[in-house]
DOMARVO-45239 format. One record per residue (C-alpha): z, x, y. Coordinates in steps of 0.2 Angstrom, whole numbers, m for minus. Example, Ala and Ser with C-alpha at 12.3 -4.5 7.8 and 13.67 -1.06 7.14 Angstrom:
SITE      c3      c1      c2
SITE      39      62     m22
SITE      36      68      m5
***
This chain:
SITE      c3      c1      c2
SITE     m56    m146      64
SITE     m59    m126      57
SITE     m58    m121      38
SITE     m49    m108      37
SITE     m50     m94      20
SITE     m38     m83      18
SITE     m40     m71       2
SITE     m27     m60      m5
SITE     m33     m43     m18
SITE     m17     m41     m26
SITE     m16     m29     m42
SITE     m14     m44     m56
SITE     m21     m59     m47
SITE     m32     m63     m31
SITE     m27     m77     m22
SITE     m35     m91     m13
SITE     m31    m102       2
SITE     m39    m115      13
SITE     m29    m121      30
SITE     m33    m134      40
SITE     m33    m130      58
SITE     m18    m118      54
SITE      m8    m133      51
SITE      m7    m137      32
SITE     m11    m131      16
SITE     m24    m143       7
SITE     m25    m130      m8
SITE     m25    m116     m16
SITE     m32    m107     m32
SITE     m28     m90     m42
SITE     m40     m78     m54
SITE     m38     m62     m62
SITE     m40     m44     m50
SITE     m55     m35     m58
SITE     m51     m19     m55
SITE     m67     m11     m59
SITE     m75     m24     m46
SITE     m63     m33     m36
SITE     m76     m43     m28
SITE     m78     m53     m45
SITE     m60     m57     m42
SITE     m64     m64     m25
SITE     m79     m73     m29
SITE     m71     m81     m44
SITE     m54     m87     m32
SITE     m63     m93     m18
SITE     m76    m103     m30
SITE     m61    m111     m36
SITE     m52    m116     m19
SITE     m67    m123     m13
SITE     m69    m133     m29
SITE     m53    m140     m27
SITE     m53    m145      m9
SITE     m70    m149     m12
SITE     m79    m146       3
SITE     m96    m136       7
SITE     m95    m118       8
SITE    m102    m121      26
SITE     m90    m127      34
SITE     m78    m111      32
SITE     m75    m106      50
SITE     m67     m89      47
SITE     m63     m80      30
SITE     m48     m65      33
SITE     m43     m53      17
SITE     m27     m44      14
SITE     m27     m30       0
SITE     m15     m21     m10
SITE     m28     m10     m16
SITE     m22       3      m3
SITE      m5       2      m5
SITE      m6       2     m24
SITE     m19      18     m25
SITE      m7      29     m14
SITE       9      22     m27
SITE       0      25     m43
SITE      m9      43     m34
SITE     m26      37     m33
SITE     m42      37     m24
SITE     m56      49     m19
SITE     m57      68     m19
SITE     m55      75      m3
SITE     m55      93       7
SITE     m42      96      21
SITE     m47     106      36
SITE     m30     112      43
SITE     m33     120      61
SITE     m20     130      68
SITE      m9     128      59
SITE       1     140      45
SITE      m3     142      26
SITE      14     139      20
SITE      14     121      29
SITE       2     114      16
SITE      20     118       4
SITE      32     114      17
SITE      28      98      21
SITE      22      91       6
SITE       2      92       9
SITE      m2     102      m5
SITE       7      87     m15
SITE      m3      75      m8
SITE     m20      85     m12
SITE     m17      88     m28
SITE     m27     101     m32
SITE     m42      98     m19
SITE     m49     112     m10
SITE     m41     114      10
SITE     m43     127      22
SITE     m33     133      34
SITE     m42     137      52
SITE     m39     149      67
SITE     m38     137      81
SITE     m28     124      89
SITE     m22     118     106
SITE      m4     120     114
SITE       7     105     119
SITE       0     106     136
SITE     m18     104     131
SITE     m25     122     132
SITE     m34     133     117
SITE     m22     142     109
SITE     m35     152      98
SITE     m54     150      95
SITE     m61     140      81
SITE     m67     148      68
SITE     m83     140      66
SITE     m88     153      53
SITE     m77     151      42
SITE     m78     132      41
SITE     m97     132      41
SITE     m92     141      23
SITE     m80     131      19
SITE     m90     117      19
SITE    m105     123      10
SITE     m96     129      m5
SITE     m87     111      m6
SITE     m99     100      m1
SITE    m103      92     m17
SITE     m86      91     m25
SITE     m78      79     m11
SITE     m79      64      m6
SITE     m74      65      11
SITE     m65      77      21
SITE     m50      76      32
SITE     m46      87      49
SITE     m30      89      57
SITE     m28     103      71
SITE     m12     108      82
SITE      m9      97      95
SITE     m26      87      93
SITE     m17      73     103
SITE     m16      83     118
SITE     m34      90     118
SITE     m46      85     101
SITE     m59      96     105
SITE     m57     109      88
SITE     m55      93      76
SITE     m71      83      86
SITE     m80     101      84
SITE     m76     102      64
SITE     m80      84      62
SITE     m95      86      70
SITE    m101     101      57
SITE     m94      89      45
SITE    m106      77      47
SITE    m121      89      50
SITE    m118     100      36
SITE    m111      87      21
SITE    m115      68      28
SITE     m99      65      23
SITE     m87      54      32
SITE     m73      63      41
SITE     m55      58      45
SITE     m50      66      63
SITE     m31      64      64
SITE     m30      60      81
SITE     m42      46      80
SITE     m27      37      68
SITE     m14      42      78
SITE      m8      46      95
SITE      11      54      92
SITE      13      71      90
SITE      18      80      73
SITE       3      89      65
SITE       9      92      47
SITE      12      71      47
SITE      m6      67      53
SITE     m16      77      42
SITE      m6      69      29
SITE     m10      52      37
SITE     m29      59      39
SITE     m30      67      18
SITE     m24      48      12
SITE     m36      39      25
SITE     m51      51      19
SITE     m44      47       0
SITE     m46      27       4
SITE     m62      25      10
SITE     m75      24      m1
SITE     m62      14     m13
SITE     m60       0       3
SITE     m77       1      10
SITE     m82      m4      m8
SITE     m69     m19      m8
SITE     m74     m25       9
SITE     m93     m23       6
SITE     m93     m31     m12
SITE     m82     m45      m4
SITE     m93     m49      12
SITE    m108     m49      m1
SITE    m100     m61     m11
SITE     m95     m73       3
SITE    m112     m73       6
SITE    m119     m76     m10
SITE    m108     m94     m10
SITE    m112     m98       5
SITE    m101     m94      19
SITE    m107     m84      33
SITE     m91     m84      44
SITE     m84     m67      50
SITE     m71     m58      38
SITE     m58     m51      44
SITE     m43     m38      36
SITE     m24     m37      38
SITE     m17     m22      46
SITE      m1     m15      39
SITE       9     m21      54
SITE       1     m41      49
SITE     m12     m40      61
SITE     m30     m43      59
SITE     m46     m32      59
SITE     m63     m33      58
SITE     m73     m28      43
SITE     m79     m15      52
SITE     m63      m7      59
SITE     m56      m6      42
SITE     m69       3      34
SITE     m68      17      46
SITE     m48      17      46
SITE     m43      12      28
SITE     m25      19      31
SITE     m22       7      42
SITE     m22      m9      28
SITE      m7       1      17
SITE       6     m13      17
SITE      m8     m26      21
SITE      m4     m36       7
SITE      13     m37       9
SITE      12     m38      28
SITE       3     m54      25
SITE      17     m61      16
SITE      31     m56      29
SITE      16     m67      41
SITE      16     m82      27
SITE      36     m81      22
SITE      36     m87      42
SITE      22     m97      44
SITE      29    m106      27
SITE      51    m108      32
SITE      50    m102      49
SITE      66     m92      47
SITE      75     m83      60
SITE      83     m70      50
SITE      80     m69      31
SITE      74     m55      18
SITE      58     m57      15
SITE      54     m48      m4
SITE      36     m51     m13
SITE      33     m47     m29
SITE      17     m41     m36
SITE      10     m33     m52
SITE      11     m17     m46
SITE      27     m16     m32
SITE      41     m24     m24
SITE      41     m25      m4
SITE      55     m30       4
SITE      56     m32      24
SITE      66     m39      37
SITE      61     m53      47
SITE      72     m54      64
SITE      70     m65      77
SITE      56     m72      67
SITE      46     m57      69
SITE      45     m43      54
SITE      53     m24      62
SITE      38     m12      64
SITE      44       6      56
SITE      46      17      70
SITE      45      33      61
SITE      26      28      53
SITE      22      18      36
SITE      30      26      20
SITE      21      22       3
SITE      28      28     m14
SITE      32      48      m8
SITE      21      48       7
SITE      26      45      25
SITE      11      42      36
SITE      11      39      55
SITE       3      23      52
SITE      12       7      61
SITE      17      m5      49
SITE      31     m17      47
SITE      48      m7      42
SITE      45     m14      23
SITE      53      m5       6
SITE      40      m4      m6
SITE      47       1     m25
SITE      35       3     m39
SITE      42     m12     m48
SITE      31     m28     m52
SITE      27     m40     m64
SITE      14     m27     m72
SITE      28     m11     m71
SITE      28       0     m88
SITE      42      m1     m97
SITE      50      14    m103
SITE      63      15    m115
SITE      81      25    m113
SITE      84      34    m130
SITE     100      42    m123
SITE     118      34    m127
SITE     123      24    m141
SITE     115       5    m136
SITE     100      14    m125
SITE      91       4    m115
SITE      74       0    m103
SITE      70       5     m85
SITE      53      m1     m75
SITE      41       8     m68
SITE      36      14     m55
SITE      19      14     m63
SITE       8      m1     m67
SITE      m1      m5     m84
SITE     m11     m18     m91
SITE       2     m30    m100
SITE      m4     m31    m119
SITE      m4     m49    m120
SITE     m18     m48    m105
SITE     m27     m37    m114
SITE     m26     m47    m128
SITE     m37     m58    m122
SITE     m52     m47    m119
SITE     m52     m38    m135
SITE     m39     m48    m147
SITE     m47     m41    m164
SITE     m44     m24    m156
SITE     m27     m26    m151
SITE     m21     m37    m165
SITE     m27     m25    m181
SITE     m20     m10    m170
SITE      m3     m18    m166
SITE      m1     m24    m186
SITE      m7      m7    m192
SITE       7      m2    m181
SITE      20     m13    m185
SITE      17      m9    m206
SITE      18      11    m204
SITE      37      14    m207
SITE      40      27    m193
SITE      38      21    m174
SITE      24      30    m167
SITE      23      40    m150
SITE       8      28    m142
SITE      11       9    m152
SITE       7      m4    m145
SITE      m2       6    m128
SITE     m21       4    m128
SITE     m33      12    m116
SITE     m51       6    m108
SITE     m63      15     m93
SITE     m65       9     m76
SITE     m83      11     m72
SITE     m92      12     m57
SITE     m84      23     m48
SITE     m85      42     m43
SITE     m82      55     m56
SITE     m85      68     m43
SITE     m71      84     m48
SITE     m67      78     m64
SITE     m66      93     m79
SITE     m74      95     m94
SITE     m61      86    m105
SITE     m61      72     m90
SITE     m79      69     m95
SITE     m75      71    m113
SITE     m63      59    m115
SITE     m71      47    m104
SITE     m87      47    m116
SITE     m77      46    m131
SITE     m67      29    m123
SITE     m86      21    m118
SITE     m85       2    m115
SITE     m71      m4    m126
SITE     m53      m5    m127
SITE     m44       7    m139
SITE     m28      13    m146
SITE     m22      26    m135
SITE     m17      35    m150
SITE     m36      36    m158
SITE     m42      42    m140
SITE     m30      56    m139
SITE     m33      71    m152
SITE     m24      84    m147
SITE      m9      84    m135
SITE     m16      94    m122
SITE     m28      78    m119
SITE     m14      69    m114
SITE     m15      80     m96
SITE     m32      75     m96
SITE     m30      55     m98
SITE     m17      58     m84
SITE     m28      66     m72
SITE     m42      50     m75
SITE     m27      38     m74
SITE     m24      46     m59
SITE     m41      43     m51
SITE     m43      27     m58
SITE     m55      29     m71
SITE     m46      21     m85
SITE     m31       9     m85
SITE     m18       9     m99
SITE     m11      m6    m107
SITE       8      m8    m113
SITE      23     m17    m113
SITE      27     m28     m95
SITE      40     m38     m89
SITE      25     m51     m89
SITE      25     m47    m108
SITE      43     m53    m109
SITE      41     m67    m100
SITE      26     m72    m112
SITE      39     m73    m127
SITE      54     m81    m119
SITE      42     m92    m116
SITE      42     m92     m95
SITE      23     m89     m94
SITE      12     m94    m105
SITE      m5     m88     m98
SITE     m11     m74    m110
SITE      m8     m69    m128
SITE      10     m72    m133
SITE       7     m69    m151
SITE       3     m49    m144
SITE      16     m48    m133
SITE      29     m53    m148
SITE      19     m38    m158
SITE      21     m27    m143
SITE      40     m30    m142
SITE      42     m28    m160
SITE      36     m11    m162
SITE      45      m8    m144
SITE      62     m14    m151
SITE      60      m2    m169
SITE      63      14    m155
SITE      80      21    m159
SITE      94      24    m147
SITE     106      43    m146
SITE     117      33    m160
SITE     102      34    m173
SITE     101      15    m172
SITE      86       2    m167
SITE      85      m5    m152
SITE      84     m22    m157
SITE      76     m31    m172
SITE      73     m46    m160
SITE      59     m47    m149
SITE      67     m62    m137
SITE      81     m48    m135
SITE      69     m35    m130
SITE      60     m47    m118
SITE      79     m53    m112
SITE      85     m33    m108
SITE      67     m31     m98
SITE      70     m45     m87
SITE      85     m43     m85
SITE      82     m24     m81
SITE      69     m32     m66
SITE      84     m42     m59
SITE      94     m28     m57
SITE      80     m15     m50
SITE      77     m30     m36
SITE      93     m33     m33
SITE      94     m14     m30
SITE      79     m14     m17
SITE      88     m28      m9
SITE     102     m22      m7
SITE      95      m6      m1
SITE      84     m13      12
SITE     100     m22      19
SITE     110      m6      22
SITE      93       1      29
SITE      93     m12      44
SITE     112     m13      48
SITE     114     m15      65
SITE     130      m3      65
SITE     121      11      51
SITE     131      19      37
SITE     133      37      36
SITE     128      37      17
SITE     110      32      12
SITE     105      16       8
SITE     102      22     m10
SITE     119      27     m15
SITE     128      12      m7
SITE     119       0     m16
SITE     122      10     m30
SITE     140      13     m26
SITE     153      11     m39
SITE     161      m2     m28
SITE     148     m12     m26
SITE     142     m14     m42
SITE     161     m20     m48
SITE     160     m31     m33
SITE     145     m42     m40
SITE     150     m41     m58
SITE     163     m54     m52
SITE     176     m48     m66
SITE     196     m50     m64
SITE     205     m33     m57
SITE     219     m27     m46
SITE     209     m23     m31
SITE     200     m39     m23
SITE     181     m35     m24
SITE     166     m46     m17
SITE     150     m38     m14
SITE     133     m44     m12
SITE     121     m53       2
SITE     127     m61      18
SITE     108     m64      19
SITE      96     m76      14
SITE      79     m71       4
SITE      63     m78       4
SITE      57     m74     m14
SITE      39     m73     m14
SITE      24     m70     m27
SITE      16     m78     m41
SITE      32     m75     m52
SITE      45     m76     m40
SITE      50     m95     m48
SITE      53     m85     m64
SITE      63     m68     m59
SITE      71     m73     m41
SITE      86     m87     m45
SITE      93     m72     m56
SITE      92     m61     m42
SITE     102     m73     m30
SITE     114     m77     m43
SITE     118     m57     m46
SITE     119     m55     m26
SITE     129     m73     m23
SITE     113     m78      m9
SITE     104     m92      m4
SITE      85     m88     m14
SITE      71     m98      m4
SITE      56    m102     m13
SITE      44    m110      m3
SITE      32    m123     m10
SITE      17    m111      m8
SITE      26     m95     m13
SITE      13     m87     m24
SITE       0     m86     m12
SITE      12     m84       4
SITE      m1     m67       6
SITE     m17     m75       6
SITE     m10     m90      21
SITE      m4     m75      30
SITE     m21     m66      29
SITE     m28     m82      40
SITE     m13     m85      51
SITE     m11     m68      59
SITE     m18     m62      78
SITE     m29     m50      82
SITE     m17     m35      89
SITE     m25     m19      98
SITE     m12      m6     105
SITE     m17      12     111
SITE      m8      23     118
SITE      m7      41     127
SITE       1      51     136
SITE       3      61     154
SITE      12      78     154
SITE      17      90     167
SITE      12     108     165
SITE      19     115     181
SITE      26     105     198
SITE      15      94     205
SITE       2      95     191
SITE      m2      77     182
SITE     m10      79     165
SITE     m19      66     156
SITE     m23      69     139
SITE     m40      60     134
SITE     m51      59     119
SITE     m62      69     130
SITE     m51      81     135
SITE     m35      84     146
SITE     m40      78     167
SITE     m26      86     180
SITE     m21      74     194
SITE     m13      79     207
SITE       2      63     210
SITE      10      55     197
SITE       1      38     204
SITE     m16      43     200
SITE     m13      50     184
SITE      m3      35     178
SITE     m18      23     185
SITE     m33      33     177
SITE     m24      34     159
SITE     m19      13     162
SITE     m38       8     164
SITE     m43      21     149
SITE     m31      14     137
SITE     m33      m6     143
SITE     m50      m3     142
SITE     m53       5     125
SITE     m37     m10     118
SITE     m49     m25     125
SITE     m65     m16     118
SITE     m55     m15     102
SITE     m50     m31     103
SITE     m68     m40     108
SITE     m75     m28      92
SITE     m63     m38      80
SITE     m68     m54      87
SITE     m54     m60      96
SITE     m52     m73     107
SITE     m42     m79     123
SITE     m34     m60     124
SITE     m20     m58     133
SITE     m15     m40     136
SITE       5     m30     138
SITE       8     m12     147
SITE      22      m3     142
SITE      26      11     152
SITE      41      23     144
SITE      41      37     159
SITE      54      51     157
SITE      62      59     169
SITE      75      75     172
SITE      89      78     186
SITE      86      93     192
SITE      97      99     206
SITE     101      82     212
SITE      82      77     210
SITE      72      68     197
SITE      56      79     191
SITE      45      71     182
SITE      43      76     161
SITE      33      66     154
SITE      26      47     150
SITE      18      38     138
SITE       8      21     141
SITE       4       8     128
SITE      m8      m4     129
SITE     m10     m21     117
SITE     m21     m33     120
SITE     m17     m50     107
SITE     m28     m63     103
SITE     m32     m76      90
SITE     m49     m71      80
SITE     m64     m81      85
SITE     m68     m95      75
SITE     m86     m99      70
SITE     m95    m115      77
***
């Protein structure tokens, strides 16, 4: 009978599971993420799941790891610096499609160069000024990211300026049409920026993690879930980072299966950091057809069709001075909940938060306090960056002491932004320490941090409340209602028959909202779910029975809820697809467009058959690479076809090859 581990990063705990032969839970464990080494995290879960099921180390047969560290980085803007080699493409689509966003101030280049739809150079590369490019940036990146016009249909100008890449930095290089095989330029250069921005943050996670495996003892192979809840080696996901956004919550739609085997349900996991909600159909979770979409980015990444929100246990909690009562809204930002970091400097956070509460005025940064990250990159960071970094050191602060002028408030930002320091304020998880639902940290700073947060006054003059249980009682009742809004808005998003509005404003419809209050009125009014959820998460037990009250559905919370991730880390297949495509440039001309370059055929049969064995070739080697076993392996051919003057002529086809298998066990 096979051990199995299955270990889940998440942005507030890492979880812990072991499985018997896929069968049965025979336990589970939790510690805290350590951001600034989420390998201690790991180690410190997995020491105590094998503690509790006492068995050796040993006799671990496979380990598999799903991460939120990807999802979270792209949500809160974080991760490496990067350079963007654009080629053949124009200036103002950096703006126009939101790539300049996505860089945020790193240096990109846009080439001469590129390939037309059928494969052929549209212009030369321009070698020169990339060799350039690349010397003047070589030190302030971390990695670099190429994208040229219709790579997918001949990659020779993106394999060439990866090449110099490597020659002239030693950098790793993200090629676009290595992550994805559909068309759309602008869409995989911003998949290829975010893939080059991850990699040195997962290759660190992955490596620490294997390294730490070791160290107790367990010498299995590690795999990693893909955002569509398959699994990865190691390896795999190193080189294609991307690909684990929504692994995390991926491996909860898996375990929300693997744990109620429901048909049809909502499936909706919260975190510290996010809310992700997806639909499970036909047992199976719905992969997004138009690519994996993460905070304001849309990727060309396959992944389930999940809505994530910046809304978690950890969200910061920002107060509504306008009207007369005012009020809270969440996130979508994470922070450090005080009463956490409470624990590892109380003295610090105690004599700040009483100095606070005697002052007679509310100050601008009460009751937020601030600490560094270390051990990771400072490459691109200002002046003031380094500054303020030296000035915050080892300890935890006041925010208000680090900060000395306003414009450093920029500055903290931008180290925010890269994950150099983390702020502490007030959570939902702070208001369930003082109603009393969680009792895991310091609740006596958590009632301090709610004080000074109730003393804010509203547009009427007045405080918010002089009761701390009342301010802990308008925050999680402001978490219902932002979930019940992402429910809400999943389930117009997967009607079968679509509405013409967007999900957004029919959840938020005037209608609806009368319809769930419940209250007496002329007009009969019953809104809410004609679906069942699957509440999932380490503090689903405390937040979801609201949720299914307000929406008047059944709330399913199975047994192993709050580590529903970490099972479906270890229950998942090994999944392979690649895909290309043959195009028609003139009457009787069969194209196949290869990593190597486009091959002309002259029959349809041929080219068909040629681009069948490339792409099942390369989806088994995929799948033997991530140590799958017993592989069985699907062809979908989607060929187009147009009527021409009573005749069909061929357009176009596109071939898809998976190759499925469970991962190999060790013996």
């Amino acid at each position: 009978m096979a051990l199995l581990l299955g270990v889940d990063t998440g942005g507030t705990y890492t979880d812990a599971v072991l499985l018997r032969d896929e069968e049965m839970v025979i336990a589970s464990a939790k510690a805290l993420t350590t951001r600034h080494d989420l390998a201690i995290g790991v180690g410190a879960a997995v020491s105590a799941v094998l503690a509790e099921a006492g068995v050796d180390p040993s006799e671990i047969a496979l380990a598999s790891l799903s991460t939120t560290l990807a999802t979270n980085a792209l949500v809160e803007g974080q991760g490496g610096r990067v350079a963007l080699i654009y080629i053949g493409f124009r200036e103002k689509d950096l703006e126009a499609h939101g790539l300049a966003e996505a860089l945020k101030g790193d240096p990109a280049i846009v080439l001469a160069g590129g390939h037309n739809h059928a494969g052929g150079e549209s212009q030369a590369l321009d070698e020169a000024a990339l060799i350039a490019f690349l010397e003047t940036h070589k030190e302030e990146v971390s990695g670099f990211a190429v994208a040229s016009q219709f790579a997918t249909r001949n990659p020779a100008h993106e394999l060439r300026a990866a090449e110099l890449v490597s020659q002239i930095t030693g950098k790793p290089v993200s090629a676009s049409h290595q992550l994805s095989a559909k068309l759309n330029g602008p869409k995989r250069a911003m998949t290829a920026v975010l893939n080059a921005r991850l990699i040195g943050m997962i290759e660190r996670l992955i490596g620490r993690a294997e390294d730490t495996l070791v160290d107790l003892g367990i010498n299995a192979p590690l795999m990693v879930v893909r955002g569509d809840g398959a699994l990865i080696s190691s390896a795999q996901a190193k080189e294609r980072p991307i690909e684990t956004i929504l692994s995390g919550p991926a491996a909860s739609i898996v375990g929300a299966r693997w744990m109620t085997g429901a048909d049809l349900a909502l499936v909706s996991d919260i975190g510290g950091t996010t809310t992700d909600v997806a639909l499970l159909r036909g047992g199976r979770p719905t992969i997004d057809p138009a690519g994996a979409r993460v905070g304001p980015y849309r990727t060309m990444v396959e992944a389930v069709a999940m809505r994530t929100t910046g809304l978690g246990g950890d969200s910061e909690v920002h107060f509504i001075s306008e009207g007369l009562k005012g009020g809270v809204t969440l996130g979508p930002k994470r922070v450090l909940p005080v009463s956490l970091i409470a624990v590892e400097a109380p003295d610090v956070v105690h004599d700040a938060l009483d100095a606070q509460l005697r002052s007679s005025t509310p100050g601008e940064h009460d009751a937020r306090f601030v600490r560094a990250v270390h051990g990771l990159s400072r490459e691109g960071i200002g002046a003031r960056e380094e500054a303020l970094l030296e000035r915050i050191g080892d300890g935890v602060h006041p925010l208000g002491d680090m900060l000395r002028a306003r414009v450093e408030q920029g500055a903290m930002k931008r180290l925010v932004e890269r994950g150099l320091v983390q702020i502490a304020g007030v959570t939902p998880s702070d208001a369930s320490h003082v109603l009393g639902r969680v009792m895991e940290w310091d609740t006596g700073a958590a009632r301090k941090a709610l004080q000074l947060f109730g003393r804010r006054r509203t547009g009427a003059g007045t405080i918010l409340s002089s009761s701390e249980e009342d301010v802990a009682q308008m925050i999680v009742d402001q978490l219902t209602h932002q979930t019940g809004m992402a429910l809400l808005e999943t389930a117009f998003a997967e009607e079968d028959t679509p509405f013409e509005d967007l999900p957004e404003a029919l959840a938020r419809h005037v209608l609806m909202q009368r319809g769930m209050v419940g209250k007496p009125s002329l007009v009969k009014l019953e809104t809410g779910l004609n679906i069942a959820v699957v509440g999932l998460g380490a503090s689903a037990l405390s937040y979801y029975p609201a949720v299914g009250k307000m929406l008047g559905c059944e709330m399913i919370l199975p047994e192993h809820a709050g580590v529903a991730n970490a099972i479906g880390a270890v229950v998942g297949r090994v999944i392979m697809r690649q895909s290309g495509v043959v195009t028609s440039p003139s009457e009787g001309k069969y194209r196949v467009h290869l990593a190597n370059g486009p091959q002309d055929f002259g029959d349809q049969k041929s080219a068909l058959a040629l681009l069948e064995t490339v792409l099942h070739d390369a989806a088994m080697s995929d799948a033997q690479v991530a140590g799958a076993e017993d592989i069985q392996v699907n062809v979908i051919r989607d060929i187009r076809e147009a009527g021409i003057e009573g005749r069909k002529v061929f357009v176009e086809a596109t071939i898809t090859v998976e190759a499925a298998g469970r991962p190999r066990v060790a013996v």
